[in-house]
C-alpha positions as CSV (number, residue, x, y, z in Angstrom):
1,X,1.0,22.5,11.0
2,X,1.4,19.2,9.9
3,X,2.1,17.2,7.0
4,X,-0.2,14.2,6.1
5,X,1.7,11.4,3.4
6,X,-0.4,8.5,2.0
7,X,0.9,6.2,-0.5
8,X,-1.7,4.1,-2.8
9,X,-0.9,1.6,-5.4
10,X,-1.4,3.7,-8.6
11,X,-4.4,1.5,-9.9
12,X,-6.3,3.3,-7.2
13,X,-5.5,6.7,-8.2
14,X,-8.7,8.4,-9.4
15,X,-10.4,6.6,-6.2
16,X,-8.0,8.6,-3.9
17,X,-7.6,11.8,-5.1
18,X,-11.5,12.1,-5.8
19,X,-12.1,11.2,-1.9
20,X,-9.7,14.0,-0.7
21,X,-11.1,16.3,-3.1
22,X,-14.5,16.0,-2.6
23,X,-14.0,16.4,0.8
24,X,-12.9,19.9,0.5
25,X,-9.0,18.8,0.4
26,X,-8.2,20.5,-2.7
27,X,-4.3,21.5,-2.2
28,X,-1.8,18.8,-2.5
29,X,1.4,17.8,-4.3
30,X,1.3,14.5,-6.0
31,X,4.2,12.3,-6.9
32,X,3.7,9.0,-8.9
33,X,5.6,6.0,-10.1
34,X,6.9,5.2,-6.3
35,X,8.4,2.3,-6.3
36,X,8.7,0.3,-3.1
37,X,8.4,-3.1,-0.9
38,X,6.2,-3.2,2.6
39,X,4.0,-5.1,4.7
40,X,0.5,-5.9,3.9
41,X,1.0,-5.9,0.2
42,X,3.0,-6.7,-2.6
43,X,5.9,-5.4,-3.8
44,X,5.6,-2.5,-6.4
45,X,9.2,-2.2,-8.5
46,X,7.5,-1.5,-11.8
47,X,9.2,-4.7,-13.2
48,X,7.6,-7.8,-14.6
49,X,8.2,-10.5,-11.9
50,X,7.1,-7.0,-9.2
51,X,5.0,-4.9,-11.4
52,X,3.3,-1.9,-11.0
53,X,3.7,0.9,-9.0
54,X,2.8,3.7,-6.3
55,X,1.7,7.3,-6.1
56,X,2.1,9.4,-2.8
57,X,-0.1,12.2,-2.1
58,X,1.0,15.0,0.6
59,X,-1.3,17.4,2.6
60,X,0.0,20.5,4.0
61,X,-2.7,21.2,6.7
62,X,-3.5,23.0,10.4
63,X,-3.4,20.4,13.6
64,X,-7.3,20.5,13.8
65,X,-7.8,19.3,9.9
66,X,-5.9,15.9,10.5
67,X,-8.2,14.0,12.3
68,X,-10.6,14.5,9.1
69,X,-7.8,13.2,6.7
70,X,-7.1,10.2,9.4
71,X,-11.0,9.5,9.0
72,X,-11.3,9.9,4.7
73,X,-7.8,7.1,4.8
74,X,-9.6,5.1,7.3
75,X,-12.3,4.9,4.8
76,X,-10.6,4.7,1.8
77,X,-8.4,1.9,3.6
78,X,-12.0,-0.2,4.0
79,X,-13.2,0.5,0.5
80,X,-9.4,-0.7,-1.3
81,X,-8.5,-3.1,1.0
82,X,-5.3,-4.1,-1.4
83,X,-4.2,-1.1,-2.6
84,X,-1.8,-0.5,0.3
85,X,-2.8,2.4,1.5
86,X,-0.2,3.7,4.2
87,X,-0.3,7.1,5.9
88,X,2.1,9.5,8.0
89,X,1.7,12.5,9.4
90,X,4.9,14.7,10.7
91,X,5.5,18.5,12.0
92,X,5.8,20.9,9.4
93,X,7.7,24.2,9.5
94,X,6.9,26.5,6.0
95,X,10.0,28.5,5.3
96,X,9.7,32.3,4.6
């Protein structure tokens, strides 16, 4: 199992979450109001000089489902080409 992390400038929001979801990726845990500096973008620290902010999404899915997400943020990626879209994926392990 892996999980699969994207981060999005917040403007984008209903963009993002409708592409997941309409492609049958229906469970995920959303945290907004990320704040953060990288490459490729501008920094978002929610103050006036560096306003606004991020949101991360996180996808708990099997192996065999990732290469689907990779495809959907490869997408998203050309239609918001400044939103900032990063992704990760890393093992996962659910605790019983």
């Amino acid at each position: 199992m892996k999980m699969f992390l994207i981060v999005y400038c917040e403007a984008s929001d209903e963009d993002v979450v409708a592409k997941f979801k309409n492609a049958g990726f229906k469970s995920y845990t959303k945290m907004q109001g990320a704040m953060g500096e990288g490459e490729g973008s501008e920094p978002k620290l929610g103050t006036h000089y560096w306003p606004g902010r991020n949101n991360t999404l996180f996808f708990a899915v099997p192996d065999e489902e990732l290469p689907k997400l990779h495809e959907l943020f490869r997408e998203l990626k050309a239609e918001h080409p400044r939103a900032g879209l990063k992704a990760f994926t890393f093992p996962l392990e659910e605790c019983v």
